[in-house]
C-alpha positions in Angstrom: 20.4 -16.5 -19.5 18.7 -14.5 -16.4 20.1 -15.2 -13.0 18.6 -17.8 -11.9 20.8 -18.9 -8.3 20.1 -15.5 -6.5 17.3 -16.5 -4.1 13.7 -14.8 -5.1 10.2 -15.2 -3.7 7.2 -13.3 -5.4 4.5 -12.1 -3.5 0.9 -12.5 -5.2 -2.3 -11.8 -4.0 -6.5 -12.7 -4.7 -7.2 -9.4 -5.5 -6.5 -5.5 -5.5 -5.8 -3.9 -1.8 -5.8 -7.0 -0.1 -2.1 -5.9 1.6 0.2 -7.3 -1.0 2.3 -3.9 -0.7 1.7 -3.9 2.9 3.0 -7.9 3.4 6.0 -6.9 0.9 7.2 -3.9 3.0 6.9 -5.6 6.3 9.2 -8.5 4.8 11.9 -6.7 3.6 12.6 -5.6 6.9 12.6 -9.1 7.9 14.4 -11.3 5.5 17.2 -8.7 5.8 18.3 -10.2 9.2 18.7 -13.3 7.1 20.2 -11.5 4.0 21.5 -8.0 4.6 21.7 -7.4 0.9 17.8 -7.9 0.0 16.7 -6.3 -3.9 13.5 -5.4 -5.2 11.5 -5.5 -8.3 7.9 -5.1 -9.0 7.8 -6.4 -13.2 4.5 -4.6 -13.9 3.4 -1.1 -12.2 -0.1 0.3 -12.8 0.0 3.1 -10.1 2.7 5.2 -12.0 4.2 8.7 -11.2 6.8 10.6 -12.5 10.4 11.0 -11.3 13.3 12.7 -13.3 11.8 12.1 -16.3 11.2 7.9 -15.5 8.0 6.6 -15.4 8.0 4.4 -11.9 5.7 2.4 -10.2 4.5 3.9 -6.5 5.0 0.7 -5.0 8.6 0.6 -5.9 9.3 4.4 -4.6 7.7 3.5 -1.7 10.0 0.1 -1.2 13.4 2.4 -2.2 12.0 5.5 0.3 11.9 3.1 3.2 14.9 0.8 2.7 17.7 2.9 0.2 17.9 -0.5 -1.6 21.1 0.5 -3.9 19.1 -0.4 -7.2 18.0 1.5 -10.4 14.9 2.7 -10.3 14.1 1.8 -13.6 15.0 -2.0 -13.5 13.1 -2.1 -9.7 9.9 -0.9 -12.2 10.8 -2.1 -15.7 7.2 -2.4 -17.5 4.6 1.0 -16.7 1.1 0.5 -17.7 0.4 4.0 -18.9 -2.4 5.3 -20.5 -3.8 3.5 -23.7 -0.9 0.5 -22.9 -3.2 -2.2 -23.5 -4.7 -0.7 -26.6 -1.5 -0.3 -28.3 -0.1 -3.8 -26.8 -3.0 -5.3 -28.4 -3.1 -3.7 -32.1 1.3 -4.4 -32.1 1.6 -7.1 -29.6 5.1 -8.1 -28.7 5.5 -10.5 -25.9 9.1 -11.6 -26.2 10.0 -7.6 -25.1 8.3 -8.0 -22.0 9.7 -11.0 -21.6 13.5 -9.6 -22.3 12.9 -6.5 -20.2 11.8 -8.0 -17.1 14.5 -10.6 -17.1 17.3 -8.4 -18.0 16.0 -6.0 -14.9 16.0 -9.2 -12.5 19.5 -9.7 -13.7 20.2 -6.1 -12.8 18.4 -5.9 -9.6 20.1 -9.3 -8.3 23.4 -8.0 -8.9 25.7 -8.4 -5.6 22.3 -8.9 -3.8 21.4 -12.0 -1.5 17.7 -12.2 -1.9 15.4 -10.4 -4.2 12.1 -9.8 -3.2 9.1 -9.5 -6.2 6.0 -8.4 -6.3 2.8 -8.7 -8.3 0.2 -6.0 -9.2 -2.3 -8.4 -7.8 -4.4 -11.9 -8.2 -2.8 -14.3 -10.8 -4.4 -13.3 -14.0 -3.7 -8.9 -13.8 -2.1 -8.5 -16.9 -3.4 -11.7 -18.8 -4.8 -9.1 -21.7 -1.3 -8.2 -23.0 0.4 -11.5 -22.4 1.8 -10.9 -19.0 0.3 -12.3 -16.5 1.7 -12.0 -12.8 1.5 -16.2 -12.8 3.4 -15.4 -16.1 5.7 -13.3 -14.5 6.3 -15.2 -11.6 7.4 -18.1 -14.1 9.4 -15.1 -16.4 11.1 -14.5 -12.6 11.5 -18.5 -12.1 10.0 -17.8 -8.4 7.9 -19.3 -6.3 4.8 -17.6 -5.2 3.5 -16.4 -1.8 -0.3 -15.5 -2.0 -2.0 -12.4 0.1 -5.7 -13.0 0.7 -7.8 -11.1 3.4 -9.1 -12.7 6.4 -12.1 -15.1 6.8 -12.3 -19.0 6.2 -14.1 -19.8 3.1 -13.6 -17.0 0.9 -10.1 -16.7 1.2 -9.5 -20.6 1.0 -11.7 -20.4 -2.3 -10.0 -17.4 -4.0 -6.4 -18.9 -3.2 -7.5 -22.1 -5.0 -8.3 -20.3 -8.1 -5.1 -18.3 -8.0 -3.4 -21.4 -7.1 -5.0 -22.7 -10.0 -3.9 -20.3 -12.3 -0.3 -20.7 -11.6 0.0 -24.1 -11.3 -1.1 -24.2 -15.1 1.9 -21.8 -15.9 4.5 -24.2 -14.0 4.6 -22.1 -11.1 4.7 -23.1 -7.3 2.7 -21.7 -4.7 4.4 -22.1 -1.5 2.1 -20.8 0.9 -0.7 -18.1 2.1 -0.5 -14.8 4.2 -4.0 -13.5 5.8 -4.5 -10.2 5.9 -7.2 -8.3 8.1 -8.0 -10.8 10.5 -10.1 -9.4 13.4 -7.7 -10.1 16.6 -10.5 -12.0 18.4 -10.8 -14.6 15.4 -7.5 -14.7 14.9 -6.6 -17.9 16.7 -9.6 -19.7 15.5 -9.0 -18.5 11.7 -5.6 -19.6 12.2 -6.5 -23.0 13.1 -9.1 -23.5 10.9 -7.4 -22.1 7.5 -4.2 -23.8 8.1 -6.3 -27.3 8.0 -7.9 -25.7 5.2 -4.9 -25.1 3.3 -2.6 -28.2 3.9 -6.3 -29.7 2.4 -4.3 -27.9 -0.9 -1.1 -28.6 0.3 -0.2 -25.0 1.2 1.3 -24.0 4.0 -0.3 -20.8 5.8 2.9 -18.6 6.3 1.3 -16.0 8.4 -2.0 -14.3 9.6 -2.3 -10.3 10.1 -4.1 -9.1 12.3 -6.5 -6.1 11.5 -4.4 -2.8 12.5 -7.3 0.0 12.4 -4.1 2.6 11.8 -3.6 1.7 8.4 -7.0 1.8 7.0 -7.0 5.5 8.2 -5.9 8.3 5.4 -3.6 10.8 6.7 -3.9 14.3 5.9 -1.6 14.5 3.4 -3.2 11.8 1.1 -6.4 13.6 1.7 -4.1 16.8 0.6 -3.0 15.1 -2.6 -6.1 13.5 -3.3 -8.0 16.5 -3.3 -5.8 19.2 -5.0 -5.6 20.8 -2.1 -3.6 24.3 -0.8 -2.5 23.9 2.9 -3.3 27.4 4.1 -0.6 26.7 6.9 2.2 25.0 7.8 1.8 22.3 10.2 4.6 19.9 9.7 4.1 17.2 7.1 0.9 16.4 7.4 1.2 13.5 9.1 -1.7 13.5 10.8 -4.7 10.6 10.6 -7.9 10.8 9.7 -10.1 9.4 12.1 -13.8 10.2 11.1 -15.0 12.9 8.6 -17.7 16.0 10.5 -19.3 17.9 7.3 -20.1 21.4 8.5 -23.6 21.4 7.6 -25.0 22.7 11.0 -24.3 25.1 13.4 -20.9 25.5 14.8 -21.5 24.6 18.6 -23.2 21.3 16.9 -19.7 20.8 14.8 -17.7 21.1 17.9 -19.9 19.0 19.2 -19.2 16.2 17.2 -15.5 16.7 16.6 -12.9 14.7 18.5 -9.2 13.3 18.0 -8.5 12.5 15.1 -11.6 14.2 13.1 -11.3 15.9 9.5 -13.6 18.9 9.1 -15.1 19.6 6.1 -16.8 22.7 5.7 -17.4 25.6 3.2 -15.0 28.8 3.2 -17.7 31.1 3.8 -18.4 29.5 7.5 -15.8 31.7 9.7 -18.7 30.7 12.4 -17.3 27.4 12.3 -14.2 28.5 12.3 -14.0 30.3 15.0 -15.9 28.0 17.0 -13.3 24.9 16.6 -10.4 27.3 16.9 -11.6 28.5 20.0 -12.4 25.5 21.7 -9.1 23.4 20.0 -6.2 25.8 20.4 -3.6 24.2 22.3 -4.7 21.3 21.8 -2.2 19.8 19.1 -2.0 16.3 20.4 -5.7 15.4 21.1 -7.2 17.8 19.0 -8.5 17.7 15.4 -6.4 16.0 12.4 -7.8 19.1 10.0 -10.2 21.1 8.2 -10.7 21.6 5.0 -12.4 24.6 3.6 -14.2 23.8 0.3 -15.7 26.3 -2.7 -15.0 28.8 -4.9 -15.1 32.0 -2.9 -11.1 33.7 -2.2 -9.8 32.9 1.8 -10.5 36.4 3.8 -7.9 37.8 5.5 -9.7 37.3 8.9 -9.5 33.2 8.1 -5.7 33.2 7.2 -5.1 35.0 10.5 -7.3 32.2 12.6 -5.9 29.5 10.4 -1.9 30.6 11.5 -2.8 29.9 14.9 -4.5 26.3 14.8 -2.2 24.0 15.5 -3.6 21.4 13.0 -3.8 21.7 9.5 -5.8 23.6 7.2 -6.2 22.9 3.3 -8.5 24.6 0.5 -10.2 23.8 -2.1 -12.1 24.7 -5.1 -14.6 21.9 -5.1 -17.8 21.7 -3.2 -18.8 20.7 0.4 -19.9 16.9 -0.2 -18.1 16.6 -3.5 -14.9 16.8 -1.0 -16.8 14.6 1.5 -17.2 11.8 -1.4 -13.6 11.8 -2.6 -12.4 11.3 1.1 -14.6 8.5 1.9 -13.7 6.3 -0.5 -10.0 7.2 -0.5 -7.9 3.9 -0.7 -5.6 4.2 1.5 -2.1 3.6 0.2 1.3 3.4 2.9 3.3 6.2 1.9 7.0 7.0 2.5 6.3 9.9 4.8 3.9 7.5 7.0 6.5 6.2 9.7 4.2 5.5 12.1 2.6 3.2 9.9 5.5 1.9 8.4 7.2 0.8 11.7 3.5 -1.0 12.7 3.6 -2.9 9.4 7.3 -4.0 10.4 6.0 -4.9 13.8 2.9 -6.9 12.2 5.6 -8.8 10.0 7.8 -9.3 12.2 5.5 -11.1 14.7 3.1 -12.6 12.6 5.0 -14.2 9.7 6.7 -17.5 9.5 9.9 -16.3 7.8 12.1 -19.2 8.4 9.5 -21.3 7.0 9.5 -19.4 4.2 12.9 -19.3 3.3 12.6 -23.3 4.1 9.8 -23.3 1.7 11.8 -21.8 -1.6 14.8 -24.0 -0.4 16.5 -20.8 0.6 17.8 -20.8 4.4 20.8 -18.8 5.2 21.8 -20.6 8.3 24.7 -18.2 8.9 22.4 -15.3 9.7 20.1 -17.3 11.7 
């Protein structure tokens, strides 16, 4: 039989990148000054890379990055959705194994911890086509669920109820709602309104986020990754945020013109005009100054642009693919917290910290550990 006395909330939400992930880091932090020994698992990963050899959810990385949470890897991420899962699920279906394998990585993850905190891979019914739904998995976990929904008044009180709905009809609880997104000056009137809104459903609202423009913004090193990209210097981590996109389709005084902190050049390798230009009128400037450029097409970098590119003190990645192909791919980049993101990471803790009922929670599962308090 799975563990079933190790306290366990799992965190849902009404649909993709509404700041499940985001809600879930933030709360670690916090329910660890209730429970100093907090686990993680996330049953079913879609987002999946590869480390040593183990297929692992990004989420869960991300989780064992920030907070060296002392668990296998494998059981934090039991079930990977790779390529052509569903197809094969379907033709040779076997439930009961999913089943097995997420309970007997609860069983491993809980071990010698005093909370374990679980996440879904989004609304209730994600995973319904191979018999694993996350209101399936919440009910696998026997834990009560905590629903992420972004901010508004009707459209997140409507999309909760049919989530709500969903796992009530698998036997599973929903304790309450987080809101995610809310502009600050709505906050106190969404806050007022929803939470009438909810106990209408008799949920409790657990917390409302507000909006927090620095984690919508890519930094330079997703727009690295995302693109393929060869940094053509070294400028630290690439940490730096993206704060609006200039295409260098004009004349370089007209670029410079339009740059300011935090903007992302993007601009073919052939235009040392440009070059020159935003090097001239940026060095020294690493603080207020541009977060990059990137130098797009096919022709090889000249020997006169890796020499100007040494001295920038931003940086500087190229590739292979055109001007506004490059400019596509970065504006509808979704914009995923990643372990090397500290700033971020320590304003989600903030966020959580400030904006979430956590006592209530833990009041909510039955779960308060008045010791720590």
């Amino acid at each position: 039989m799975m563990n079933k006395v190790t306290p366990r909330v799992f965190i849902a939400a009404t649909r993709q990148n509404d700041g499940k992930t985001t809600t879930s880091l933030g709360l670690m932090a916090a329910l660890k000054k209730y429970y100093p020994r907090v686990g993680y698992i996330k049953p079913v990963g879609q987002r999946i890379v590869e480390v040593q050899e183990q297929r692992i959810d990004e989420d869960t990385l991300l989780m064992d990055s920030v907070y060296r949470l002392n668990c296998p890897l494998m059981e934090m991420s039991p079930i990977a959705i790779e390529p052509n899962f569903t197809r094969n699920y379907i033709e040779n279906s076997n439930p009961d194994w999913l089943v097995k394998r997420t309970q007997q990585a609860f069983d491993r993850v809980a071990w010698e911890k005093d909370f374990v905190l679980c996440e879904g891979s989004g609304h209730a019914g994600v995973g319904a086509v191979f018999d694993f739904s996350n209101a399936r998995a919440a009910k696998v976990l026997d834990a009560k669920v905590i629903i992420v929904s972004r901010g508004g008044i009707g459209k997140p009180i409507d999309e909760v109820a049919l989530n709500q709905a969903l796992f009530e009809k698998e036997g599973v609880e929903v304790i309450g709602v987080i809101l995610n997104k809310v502009l600050p000056q709505k906050l106190e009137e969404i806050t007022r309104i929803t939470r009438m809104g909810f106990q209408r459903r008799g949920l409790k609202l657990l917390g409302v986020l507000p909006y927090e423009p620095v984690l919508s913004r890519p930094t330079m090193d997703l727009v690295c990754s995302s693109l393929n990209a060869e940094p053509l210097n070294d400028k630290g981590p690439l940490k730096n945020l993206v704060d609006n996109v200039v295409v260098g389709a004009m004349s370089a005084n007209e670029v410079v013109n339009y740059t300011r902190k935090g903007s992302l050049i993007i601009m073919p390798v052939d235009r040392l005009d440009i070059l020159r230009g935003v090097a001239s009128s940026l060095l020294g400037q690493a603080e207020e100054g541009l977060a990059g450029i990137v130098l797009t097409g096919t022709r090889s970098v000249s020997d006169e642009i890796l020499e100007i590119v040494a001295k920038v003190p931003f940086p500087v990645l190229s590739t292979k693919s055109e001007t506004f192909a490059v400019a596509s791919t970065v504006h509808d980049l979704t914009v995923k917290t990643r372990p090397s993101d500290t700033q971020k990471i320590e304003v989600i803790r903030k966020l959580v910290a400030k904006h979430v009922d956590v006592e209530l929670i833990l009041s909510q599962i039955g779960s308060r550990n008045d010791s720590n308090r």
